[in-house]
DSSP file (Angstrom, degrees, kcal/mol; ACC not computed):
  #  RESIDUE AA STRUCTURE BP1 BP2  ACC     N-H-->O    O-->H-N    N-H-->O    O-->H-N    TCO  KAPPA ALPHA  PHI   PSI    X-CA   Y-CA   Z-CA
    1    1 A X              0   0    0      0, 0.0    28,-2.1     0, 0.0     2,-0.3   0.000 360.0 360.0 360.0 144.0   25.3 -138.0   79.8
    2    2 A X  B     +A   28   0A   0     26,-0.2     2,-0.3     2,-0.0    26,-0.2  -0.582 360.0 150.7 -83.2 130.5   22.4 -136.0   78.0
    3    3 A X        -     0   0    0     24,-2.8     2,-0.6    -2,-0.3     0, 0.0  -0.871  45.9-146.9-175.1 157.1   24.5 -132.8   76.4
    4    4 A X        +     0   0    0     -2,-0.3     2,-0.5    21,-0.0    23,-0.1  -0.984  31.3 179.0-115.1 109.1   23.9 -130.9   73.4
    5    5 A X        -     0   0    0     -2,-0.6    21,-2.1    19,-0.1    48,-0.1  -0.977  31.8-125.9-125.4 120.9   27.9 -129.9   72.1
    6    6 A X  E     +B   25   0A   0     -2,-0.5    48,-0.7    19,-0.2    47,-0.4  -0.339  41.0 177.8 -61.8 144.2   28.3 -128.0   69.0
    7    7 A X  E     -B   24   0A   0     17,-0.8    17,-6.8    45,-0.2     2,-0.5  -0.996  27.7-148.0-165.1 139.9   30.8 -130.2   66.6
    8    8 A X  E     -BC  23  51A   0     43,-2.2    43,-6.0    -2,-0.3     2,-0.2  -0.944  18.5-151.9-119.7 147.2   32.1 -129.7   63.3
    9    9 A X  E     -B   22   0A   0     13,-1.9    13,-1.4    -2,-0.5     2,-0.3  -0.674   6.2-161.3-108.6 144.2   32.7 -133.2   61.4
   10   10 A X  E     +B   21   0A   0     -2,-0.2    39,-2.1    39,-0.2    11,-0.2  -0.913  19.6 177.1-147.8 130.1   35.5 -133.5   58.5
   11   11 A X  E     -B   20   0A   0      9,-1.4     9,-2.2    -2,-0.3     2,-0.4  -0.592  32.8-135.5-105.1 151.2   35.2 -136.3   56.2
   12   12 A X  E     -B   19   0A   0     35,-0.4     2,-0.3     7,-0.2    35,-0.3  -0.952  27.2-136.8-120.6 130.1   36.7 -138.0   53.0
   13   13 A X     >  -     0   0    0      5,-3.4     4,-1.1    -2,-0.4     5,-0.5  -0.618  13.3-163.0 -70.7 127.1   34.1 -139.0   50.6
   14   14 A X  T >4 S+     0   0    0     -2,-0.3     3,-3.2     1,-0.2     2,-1.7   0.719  87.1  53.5 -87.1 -86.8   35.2 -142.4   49.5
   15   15 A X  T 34 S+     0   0    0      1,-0.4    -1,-0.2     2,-0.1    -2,-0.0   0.217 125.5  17.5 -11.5 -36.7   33.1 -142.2   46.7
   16   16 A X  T 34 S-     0   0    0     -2,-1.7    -1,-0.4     2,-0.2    -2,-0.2   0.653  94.9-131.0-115.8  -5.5   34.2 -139.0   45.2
   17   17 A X    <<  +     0   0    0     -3,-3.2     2,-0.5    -4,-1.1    -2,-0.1   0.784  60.8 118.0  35.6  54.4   37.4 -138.7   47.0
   18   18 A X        -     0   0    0     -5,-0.5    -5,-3.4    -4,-0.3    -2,-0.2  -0.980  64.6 -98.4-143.3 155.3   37.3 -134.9   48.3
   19   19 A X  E     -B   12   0A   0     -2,-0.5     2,-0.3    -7,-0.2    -7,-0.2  -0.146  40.6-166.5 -42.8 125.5   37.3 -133.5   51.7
   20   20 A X  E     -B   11   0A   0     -9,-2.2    -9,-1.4     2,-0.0     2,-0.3  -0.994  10.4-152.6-154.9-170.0   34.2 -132.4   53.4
   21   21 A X  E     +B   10   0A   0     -2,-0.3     2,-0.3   -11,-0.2   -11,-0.2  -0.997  12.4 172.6-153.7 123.9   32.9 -130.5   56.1
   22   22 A X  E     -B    9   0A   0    -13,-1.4   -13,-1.9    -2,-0.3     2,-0.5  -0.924  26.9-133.0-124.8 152.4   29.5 -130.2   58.9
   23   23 A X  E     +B    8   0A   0     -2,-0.3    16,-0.7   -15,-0.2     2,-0.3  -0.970  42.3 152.5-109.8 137.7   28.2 -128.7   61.7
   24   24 A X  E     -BD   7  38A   0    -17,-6.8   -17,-0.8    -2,-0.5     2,-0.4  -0.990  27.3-137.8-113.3 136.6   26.7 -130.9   64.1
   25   25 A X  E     -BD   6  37A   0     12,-1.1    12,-2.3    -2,-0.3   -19,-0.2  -0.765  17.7-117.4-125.0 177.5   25.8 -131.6   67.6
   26   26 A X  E     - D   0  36A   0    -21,-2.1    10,-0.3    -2,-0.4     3,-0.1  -0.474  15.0-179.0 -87.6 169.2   25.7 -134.2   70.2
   27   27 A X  E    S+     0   0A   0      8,-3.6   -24,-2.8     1,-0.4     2,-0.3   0.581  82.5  27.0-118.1 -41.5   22.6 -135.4   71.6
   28   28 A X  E     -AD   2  35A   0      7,-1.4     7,-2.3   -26,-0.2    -1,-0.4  -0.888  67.6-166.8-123.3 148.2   24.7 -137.9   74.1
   29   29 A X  E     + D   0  34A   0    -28,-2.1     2,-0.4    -2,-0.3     5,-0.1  -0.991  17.0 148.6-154.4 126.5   28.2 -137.6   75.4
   30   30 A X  E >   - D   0  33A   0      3,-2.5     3,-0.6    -2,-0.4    -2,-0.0  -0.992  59.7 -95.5-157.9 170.0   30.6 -140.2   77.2
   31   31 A X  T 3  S+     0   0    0     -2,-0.4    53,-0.2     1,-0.2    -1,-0.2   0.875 123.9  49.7 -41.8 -45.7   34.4 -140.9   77.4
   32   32 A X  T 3  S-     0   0    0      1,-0.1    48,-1.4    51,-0.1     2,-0.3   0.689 123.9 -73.4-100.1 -36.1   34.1 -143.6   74.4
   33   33 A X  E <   -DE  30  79A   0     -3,-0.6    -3,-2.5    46,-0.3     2,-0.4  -0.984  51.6 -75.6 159.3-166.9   32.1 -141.3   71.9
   34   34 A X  E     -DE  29  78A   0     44,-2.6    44,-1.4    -2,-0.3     2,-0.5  -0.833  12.1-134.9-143.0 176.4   28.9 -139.7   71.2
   35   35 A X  E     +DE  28  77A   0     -7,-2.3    -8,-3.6    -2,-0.4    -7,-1.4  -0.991  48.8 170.6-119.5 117.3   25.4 -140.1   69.9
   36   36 A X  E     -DE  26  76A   0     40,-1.9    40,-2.7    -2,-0.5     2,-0.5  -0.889  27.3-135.2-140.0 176.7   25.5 -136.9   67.7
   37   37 A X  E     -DE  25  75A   0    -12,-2.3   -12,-1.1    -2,-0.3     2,-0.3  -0.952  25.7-179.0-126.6 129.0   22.7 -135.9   65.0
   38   38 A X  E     -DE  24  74A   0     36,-2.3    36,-5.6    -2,-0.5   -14,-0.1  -0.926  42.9-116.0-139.3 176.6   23.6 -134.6   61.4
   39   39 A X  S    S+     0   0    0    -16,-0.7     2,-0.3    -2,-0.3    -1,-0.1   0.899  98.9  31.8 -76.4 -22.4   22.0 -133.3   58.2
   40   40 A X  S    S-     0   0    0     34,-0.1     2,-0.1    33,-0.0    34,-0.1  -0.877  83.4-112.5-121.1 170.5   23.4 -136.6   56.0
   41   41 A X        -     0   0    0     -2,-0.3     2,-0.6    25,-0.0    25,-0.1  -0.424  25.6-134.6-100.0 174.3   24.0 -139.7   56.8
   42   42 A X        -     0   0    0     -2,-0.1     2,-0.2    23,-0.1     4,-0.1  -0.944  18.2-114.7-127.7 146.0   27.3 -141.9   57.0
   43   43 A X    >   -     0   0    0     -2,-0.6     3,-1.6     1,-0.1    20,-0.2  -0.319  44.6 -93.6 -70.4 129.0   28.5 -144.7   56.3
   44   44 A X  T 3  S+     0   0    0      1,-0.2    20,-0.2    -2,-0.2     3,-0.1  -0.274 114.1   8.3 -49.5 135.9   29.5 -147.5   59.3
   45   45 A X  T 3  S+     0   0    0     18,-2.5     2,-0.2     1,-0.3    -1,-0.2   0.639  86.6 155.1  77.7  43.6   32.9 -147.2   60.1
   46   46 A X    <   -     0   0    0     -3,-1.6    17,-0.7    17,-0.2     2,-0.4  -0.521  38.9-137.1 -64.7 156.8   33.4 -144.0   58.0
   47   47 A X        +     0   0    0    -35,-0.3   -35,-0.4    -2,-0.2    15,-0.2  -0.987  36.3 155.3-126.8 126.2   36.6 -142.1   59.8
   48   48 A X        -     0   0    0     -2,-0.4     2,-0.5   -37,-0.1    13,-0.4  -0.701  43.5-101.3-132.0-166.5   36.3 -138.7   60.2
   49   49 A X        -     0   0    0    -39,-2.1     2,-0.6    -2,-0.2    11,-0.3  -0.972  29.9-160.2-115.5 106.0   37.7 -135.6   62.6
   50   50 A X  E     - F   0  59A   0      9,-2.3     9,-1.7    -2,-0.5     2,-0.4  -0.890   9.5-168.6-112.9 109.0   35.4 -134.6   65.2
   51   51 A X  E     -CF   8  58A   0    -43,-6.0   -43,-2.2    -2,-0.6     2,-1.0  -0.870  18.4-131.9-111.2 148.2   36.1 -130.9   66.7
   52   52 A X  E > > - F   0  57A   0      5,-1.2     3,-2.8    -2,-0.4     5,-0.6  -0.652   9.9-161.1-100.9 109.5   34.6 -129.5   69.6
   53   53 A X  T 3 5S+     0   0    0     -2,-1.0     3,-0.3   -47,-0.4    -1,-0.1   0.735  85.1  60.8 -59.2 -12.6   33.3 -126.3   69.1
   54   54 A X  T 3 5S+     0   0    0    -48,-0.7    -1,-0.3     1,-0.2   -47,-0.1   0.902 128.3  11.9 -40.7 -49.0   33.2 -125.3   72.6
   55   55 A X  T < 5S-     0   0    0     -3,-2.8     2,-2.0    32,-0.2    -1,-0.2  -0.349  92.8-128.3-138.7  32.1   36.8 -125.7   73.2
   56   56 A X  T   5 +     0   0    0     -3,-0.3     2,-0.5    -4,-0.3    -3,-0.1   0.431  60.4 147.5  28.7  11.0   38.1 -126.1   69.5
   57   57 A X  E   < -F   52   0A   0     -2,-2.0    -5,-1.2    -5,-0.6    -1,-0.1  -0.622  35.6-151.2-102.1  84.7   39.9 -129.3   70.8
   58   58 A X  E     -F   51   0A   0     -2,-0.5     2,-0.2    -7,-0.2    -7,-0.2  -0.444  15.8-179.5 -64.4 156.7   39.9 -132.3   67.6
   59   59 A X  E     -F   50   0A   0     -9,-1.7    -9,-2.3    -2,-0.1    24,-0.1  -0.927  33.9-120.0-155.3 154.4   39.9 -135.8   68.0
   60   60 A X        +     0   0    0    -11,-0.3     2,-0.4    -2,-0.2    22,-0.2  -0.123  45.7 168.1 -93.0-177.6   40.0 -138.7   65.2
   61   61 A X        -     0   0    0    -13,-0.4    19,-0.1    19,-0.2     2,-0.1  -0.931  24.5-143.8 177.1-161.2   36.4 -140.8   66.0
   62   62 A X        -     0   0    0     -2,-0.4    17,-1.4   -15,-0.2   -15,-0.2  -0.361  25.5-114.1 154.0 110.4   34.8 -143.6   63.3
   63   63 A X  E     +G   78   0A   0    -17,-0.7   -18,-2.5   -20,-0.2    15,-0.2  -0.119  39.9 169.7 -78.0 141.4   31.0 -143.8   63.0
   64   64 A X  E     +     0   0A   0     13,-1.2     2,-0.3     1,-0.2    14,-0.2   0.479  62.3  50.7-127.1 -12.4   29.9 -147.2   64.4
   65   65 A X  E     -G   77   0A   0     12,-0.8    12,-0.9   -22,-0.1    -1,-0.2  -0.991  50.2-176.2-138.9 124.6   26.0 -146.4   64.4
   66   66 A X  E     +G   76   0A   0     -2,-0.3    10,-0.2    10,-0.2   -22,-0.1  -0.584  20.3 171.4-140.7 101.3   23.7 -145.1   61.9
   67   67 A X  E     -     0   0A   0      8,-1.3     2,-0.2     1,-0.2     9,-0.1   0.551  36.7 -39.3 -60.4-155.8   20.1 -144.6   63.4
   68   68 A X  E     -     0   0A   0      6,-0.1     7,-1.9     1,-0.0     2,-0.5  -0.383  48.7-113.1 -75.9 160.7   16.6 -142.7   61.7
   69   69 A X  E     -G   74   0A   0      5,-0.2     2,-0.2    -2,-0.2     5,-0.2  -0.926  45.5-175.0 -79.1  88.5   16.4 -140.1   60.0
   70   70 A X  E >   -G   73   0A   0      3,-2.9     3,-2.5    -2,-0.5     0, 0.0  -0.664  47.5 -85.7-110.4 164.3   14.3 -137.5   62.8
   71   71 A X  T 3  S+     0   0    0      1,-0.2     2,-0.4    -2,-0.2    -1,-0.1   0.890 129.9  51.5 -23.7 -65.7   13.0 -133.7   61.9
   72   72 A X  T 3  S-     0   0    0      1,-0.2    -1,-0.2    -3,-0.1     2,-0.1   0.000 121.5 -86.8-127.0  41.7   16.3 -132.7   62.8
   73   73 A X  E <   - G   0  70A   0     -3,-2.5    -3,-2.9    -2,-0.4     2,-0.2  -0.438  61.4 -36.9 113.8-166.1   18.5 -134.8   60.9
   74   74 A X  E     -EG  38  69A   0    -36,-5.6   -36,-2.3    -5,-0.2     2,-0.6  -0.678  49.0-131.9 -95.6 154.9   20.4 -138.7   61.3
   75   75 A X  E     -E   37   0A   0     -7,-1.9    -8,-1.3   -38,-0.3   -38,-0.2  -0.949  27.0-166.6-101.7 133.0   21.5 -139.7   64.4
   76   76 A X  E     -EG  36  66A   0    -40,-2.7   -40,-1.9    -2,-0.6     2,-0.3  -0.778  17.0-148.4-108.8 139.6   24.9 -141.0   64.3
   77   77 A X  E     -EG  35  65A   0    -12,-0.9   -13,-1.2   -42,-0.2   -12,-0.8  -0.868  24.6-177.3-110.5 154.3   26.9 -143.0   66.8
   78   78 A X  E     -EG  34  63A   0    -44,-1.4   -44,-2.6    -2,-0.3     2,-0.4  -0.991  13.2-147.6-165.7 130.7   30.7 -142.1   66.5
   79   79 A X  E     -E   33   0A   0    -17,-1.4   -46,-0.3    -2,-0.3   -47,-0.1  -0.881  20.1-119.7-103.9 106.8   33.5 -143.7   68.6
   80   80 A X        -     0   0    0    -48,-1.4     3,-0.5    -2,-0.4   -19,-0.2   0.027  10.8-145.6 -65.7 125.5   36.5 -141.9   69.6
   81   81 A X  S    S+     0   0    0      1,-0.3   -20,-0.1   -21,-0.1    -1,-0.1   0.547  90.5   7.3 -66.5  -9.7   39.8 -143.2   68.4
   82   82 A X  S    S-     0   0    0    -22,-0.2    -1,-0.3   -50,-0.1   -22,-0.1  -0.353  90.1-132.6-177.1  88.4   41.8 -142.3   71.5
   83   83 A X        -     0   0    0     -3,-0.5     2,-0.4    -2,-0.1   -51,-0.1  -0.165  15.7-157.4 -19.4 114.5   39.8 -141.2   74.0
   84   84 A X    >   -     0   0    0    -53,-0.2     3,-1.6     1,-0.1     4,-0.5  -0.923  16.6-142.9-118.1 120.8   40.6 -138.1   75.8
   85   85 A X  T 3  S+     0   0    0     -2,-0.4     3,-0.2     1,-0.3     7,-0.2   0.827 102.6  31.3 -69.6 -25.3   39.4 -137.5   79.1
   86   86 A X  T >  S+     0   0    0      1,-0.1     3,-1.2     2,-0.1    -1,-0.3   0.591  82.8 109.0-104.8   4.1   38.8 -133.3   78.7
   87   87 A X  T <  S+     0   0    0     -3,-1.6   -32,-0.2     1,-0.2   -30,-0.2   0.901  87.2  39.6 -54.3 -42.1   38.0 -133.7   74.7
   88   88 A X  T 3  S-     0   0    0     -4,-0.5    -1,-0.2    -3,-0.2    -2,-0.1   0.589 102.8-128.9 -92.6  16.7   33.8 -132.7   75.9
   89   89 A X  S <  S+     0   0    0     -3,-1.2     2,-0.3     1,-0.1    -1,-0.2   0.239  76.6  91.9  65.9 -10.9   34.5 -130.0   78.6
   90   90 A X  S    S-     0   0    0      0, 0.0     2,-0.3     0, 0.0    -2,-0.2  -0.897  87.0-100.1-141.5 136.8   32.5 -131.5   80.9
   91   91 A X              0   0    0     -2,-0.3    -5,-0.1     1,-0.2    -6,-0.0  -0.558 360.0 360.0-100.3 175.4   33.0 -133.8   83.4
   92   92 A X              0   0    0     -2,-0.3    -1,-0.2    -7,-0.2   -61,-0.1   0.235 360.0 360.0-108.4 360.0   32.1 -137.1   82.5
């Protein structure tokens, strides 16, 4: 489903080892994950925390997709580690 949901990303940089932190949003939204677009890119099967700002709700997730580079940033594909059926607000 086409939906634009504000999401903040939390990361560990394997590289540096430290904590980090985005805003993002989705472009696509389904039970399994999202197609969501941010300003750097990630690495396949990075594990991060994906919250949804709508409904502050977090969920564990692991980027499986790492598209272009568009005006307004990478598109990322990101799978949910245990799907939750009310995690986007909307039904599905």
């Amino acid at each position: 489903m086409n939906s634009q949901v504000p999401v903040e990303i939390e990361w560990r940089d394997r590289s540096l080892g430290r904590e980090n932190h985005a805003q993002a949003r989705t472009r696509v939204v389904n039970f399994y994950g999202c197609l969501l677009v941010t300003a750097r890119p990630m690495a396949i099967e990075q594990k991060l925390v994906l919250t949804n700002l709508a409904n502050r709700r977090s969920i564990g997730a692991v980027v499986v997709y790492r598209g272009k580079k568009g005006l307004d940033g990478w598109e990322m594909g990101v799978e949910l580690a245990n799907p939750e059926t009310d995690f986007w607000g909307i039904e599905l």
